[in-house]
C-alpha positions in Angstrom: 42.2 70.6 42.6 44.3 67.8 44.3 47.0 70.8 44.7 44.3 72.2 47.3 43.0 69.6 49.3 46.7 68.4 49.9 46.7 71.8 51.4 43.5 71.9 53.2 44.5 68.7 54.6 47.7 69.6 55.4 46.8 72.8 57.4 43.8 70.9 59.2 46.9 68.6 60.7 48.8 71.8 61.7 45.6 73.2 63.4 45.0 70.0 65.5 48.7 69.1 66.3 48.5 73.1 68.1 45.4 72.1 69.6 46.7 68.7 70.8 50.4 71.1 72.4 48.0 73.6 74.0 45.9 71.1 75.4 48.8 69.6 77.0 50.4 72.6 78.5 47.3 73.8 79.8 45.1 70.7 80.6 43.1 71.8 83.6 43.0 68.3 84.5 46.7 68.1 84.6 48.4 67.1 88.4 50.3 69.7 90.6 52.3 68.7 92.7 51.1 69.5 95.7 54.3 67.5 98.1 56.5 69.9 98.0 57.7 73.5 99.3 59.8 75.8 97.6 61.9 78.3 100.5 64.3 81.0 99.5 66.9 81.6 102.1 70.2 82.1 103.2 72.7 79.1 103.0 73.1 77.4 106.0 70.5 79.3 107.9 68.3 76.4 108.8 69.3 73.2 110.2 69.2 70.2 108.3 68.1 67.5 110.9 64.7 70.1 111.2 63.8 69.8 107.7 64.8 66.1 107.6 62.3 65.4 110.4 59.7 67.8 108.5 59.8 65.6 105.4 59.7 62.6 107.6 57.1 63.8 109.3 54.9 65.1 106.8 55.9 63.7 103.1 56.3 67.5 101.5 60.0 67.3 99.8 61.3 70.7 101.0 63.6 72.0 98.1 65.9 75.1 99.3 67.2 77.9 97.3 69.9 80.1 98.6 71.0 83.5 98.2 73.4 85.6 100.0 72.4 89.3 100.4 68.9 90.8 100.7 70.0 92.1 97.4 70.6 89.2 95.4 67.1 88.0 97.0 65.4 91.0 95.0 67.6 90.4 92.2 66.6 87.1 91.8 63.0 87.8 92.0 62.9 90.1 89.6 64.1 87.9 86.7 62.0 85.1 88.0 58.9 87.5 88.0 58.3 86.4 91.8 57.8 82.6 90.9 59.1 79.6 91.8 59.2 80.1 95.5 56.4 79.4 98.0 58.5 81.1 101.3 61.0 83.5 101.5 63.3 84.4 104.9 64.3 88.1 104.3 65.6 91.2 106.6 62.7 93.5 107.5 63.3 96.5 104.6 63.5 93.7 101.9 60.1 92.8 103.1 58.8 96.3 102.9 60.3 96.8 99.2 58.3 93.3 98.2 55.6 94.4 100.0 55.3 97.6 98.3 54.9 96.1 94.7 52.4 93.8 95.7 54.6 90.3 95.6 53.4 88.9 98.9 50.2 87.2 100.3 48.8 88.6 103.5 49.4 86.0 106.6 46.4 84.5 107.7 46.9 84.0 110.8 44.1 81.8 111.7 46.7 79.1 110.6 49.2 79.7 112.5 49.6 80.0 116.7 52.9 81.8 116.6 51.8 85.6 117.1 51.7 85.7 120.8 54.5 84.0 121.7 56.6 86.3 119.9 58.4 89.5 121.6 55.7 92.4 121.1 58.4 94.9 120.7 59.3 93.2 117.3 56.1 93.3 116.0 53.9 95.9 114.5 56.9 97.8 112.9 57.1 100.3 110.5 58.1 98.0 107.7 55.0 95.9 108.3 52.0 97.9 110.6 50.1 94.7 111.7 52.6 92.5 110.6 50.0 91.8 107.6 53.2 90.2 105.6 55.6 88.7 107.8 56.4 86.8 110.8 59.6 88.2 112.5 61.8 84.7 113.0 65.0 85.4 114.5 66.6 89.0 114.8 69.5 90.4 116.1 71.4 93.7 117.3 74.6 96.5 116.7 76.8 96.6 119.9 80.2 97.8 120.6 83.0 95.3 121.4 85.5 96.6 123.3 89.0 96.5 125.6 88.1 98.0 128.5 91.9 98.5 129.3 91.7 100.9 126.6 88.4 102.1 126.3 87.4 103.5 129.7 84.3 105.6 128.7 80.7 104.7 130.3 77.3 105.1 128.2 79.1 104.1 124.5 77.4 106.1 121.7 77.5 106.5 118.1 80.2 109.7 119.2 82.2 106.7 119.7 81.6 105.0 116.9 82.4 108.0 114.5 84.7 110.3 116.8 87.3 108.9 119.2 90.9 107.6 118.1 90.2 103.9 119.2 91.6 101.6 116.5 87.9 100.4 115.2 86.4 97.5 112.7 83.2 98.9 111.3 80.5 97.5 109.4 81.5 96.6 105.4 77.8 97.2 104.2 76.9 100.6 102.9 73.3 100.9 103.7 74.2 100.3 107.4 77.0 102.6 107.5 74.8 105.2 106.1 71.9 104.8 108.5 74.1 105.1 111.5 76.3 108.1 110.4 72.7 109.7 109.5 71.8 108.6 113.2 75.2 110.3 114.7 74.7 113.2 111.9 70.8 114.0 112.2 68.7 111.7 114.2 66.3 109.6 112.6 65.9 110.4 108.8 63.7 109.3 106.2 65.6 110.5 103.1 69.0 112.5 102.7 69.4 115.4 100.9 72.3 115.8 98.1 73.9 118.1 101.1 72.9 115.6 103.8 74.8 112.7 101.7 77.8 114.8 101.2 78.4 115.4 104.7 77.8 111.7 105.7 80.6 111.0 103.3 82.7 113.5 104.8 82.0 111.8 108.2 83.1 108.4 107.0 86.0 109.5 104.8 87.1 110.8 108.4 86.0 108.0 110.3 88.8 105.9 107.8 91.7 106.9 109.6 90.7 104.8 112.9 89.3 102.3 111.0 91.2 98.8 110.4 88.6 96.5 108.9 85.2 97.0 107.1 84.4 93.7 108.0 82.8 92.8 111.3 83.9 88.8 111.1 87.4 90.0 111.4 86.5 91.5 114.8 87.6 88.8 116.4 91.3 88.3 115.1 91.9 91.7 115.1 90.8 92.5 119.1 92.3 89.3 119.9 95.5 90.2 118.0 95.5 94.1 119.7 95.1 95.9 115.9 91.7 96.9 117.4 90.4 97.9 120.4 87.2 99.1 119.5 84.6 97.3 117.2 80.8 97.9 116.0 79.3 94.1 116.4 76.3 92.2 115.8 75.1 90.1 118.8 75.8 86.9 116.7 79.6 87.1 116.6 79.4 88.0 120.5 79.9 84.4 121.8 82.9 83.5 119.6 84.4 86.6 120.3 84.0 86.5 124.0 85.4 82.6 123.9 88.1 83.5 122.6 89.1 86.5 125.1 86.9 86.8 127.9 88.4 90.1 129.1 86.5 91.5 126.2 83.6 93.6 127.0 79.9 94.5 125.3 77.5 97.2 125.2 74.8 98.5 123.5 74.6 102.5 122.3 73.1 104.9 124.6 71.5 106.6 122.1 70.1 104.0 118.9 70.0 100.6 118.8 70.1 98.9 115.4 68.7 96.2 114.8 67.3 93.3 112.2 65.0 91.3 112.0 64.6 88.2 109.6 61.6 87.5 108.8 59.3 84.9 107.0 57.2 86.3 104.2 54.7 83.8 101.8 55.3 84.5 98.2 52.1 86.2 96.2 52.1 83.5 93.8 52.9 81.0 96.4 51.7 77.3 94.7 52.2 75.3 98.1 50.6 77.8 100.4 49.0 74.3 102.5 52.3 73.3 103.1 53.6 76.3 103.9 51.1 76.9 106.3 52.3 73.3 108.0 55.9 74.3 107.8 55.6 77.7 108.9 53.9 75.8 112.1 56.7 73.5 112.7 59.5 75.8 112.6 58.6 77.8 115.3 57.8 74.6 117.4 60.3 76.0 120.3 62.9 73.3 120.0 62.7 73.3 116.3 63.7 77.3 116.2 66.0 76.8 119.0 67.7 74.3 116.5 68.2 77.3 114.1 69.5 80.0 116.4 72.0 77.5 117.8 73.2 77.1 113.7 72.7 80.2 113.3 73.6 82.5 116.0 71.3 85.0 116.5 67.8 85.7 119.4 64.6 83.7 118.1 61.6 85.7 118.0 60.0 83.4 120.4 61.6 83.9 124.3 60.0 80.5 124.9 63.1 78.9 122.6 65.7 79.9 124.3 64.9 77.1 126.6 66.1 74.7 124.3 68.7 76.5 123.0 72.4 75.9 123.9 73.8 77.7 126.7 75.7 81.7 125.6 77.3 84.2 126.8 75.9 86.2 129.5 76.4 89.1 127.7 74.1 88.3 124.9 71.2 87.2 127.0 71.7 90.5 129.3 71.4 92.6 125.9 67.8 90.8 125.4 66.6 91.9 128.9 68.0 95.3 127.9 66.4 95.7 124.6 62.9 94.7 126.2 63.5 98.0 129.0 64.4 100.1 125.6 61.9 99.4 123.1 61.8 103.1 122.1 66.0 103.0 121.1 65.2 100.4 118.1 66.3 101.2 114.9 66.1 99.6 111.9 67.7 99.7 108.3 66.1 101.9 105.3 67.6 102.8 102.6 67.2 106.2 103.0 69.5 107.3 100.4 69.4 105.7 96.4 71.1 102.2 96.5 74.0 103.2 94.2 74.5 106.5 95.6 75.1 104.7 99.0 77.7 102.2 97.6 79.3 104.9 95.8 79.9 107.1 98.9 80.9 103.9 100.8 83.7 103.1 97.8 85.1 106.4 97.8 85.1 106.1 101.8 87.6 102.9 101.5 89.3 104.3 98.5 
């Protein structure tokens, strides 16, 4: 008899030891913290001093997270199960991919004043019809660098790109080097076909033979040096390319103009959305996102910052005033073909 009530008593202390560990973990009375902010984002993409001030300013401990591709972004959020972060800074077709699947929180943008001062032509996208998910940030363009001594054509295209004997440094990411051979090939396409995606790597197997980099950082070194006369450039590296040798000219493609757009997206399960709200606010304070595209060179969504921003090239503030005149040339990056067929045709391209 004693045998049984040892056990009866024994599993009674099991049963409220449980109770006592689920109580604990899930005590509705139990704190959040609610001074904090969790941002996923590329490293060194915003400045310091701006989120010292915000913490100053406001108490919230901002804790940053950092990835380096779009793709590690959606890596990472996949094993995570989309939590942990509050806000994430992404390009435009990440956003659309997240969007998709249901793993963001519409804007409400009764909280925020930021919508009109932004440039209209970067809102209301395809990615993002209403911008219902995001908040374009900073952005920037595809240009051609080149030596005018050599290259003496007016109105550069994609022919250029993908069809002349200029010694050339091209893009080193697949999905862009698909979407503008596609572009060159077909005009704008929404998917390849298998016959479509063999031709495109035809295209760029040919293209190799002019090409000395896949890397558009090594521009620079190589125009400077003479290897290259010819280069496919985002607007950021325009300014330290041009310091370095000012005899180096810029233009945008006649016929597309490719371009990105990094934008601010609030996580769907988001456990800071107040403070996101307030930071969300002070980053697009003018002199608070000029702070960012001077550490990060790039144009700010807002026209209004680039009074406070550091003085560039005249080259990169005439391709703003030419973008606004040619709103219907933007293009932007899909993945219009299967992720690993793309790298695949881009590996046997540099093989």
């Amino acid at each position: 008899m004693l045998k049984y009530i040892r056990g009866f008593f024994i599993f009674c202390l099991f049963a409220c030891m449980i109770g006592t560990i689920q109580f604990i973990t899930n005590n509705p009375f139990k704190t959040k913290k609610t001074n904090e902010l969790n941002i996923f984002v590329y490293s060194d993409f915003l400045d310091v001093d701006m989120i010292d001030s915000f913490e100053q300013e406001t108490g919230i401990k901002v804790n940053l997270h950092f990835f380096i591709s779009n793709e590690e972004l959606l890596a990472k959020l996949k094993i995570t199960n989309n939590k942990g972060y509050d806000l994430l800074f992404l390009a435009d077709y990440a956003g659309k991919i997240l969007a998709e699947k249901g793993d963001l929180q519409e804007i409400d943008k009764s909280r925020i004043a930021i919508l009109d001062r932004i440039y209209p032509f970067l809102l209301n996208k395809d990615f993002d019809p209403g911008n219902i998910f995001s908040i374009p940030y900073v952005w920037e363009c595809s240009g051609f660098a080149y030596d005018p001594n050599i290259v003496k054509e007016n109105d550069l295209t994609l022919k250029h790109l993908f069809d002349s004997p200029y010694r050339k440094v091209m893009t080193g990411d697949p999905i862009e080097s698909i979407n503008f051979a596609a572009s060159y090939l077909y005009g704008d396409k929404d998917h390849l076909t298998t016959d479509e995606e063999q031709e495109i790597a035809s295209l760029l197997k040919k293209q190799k033979k002019t090409v000395e980099a896949y890397a558009e950082f090594r521009a620079k070194d190589l125009m400077v040096a003479g290897d290259a006369s010819f280069a496919l450039l985002k607007t950021p590296h325009l300014d330290s390319l041009k310091e370095e040798n000012n005899s180096i000219a810029f233009a945008l493609p006649k016929d597309y103009i490719y371009t990105s757009i990094e934008n601010v997206v609030l996580c769907k399960q988001a456990e800071n959305v107040d403070n996101a709200y307030l930071f969300l606010n002070y980053i697009f304070k003018p002199e608070n996102l000029a702070m960012t595209v001077d550490r990060f060179p790039c144009f700010p969504a807002c026209p209004d910052a680039l009074e406070f921003s550091d003085d560039h090239h005249e080259s990169y503030l005439q391709s703003i005033e030419e973008i606004k005149c040619r709103k219907e040339d933007l293009r932007f990056f899909y993945y219009i073909t299967e992720k690993d067929t793309a790298h695949k045709i881009f590996v046997q391209t540099k093989a």
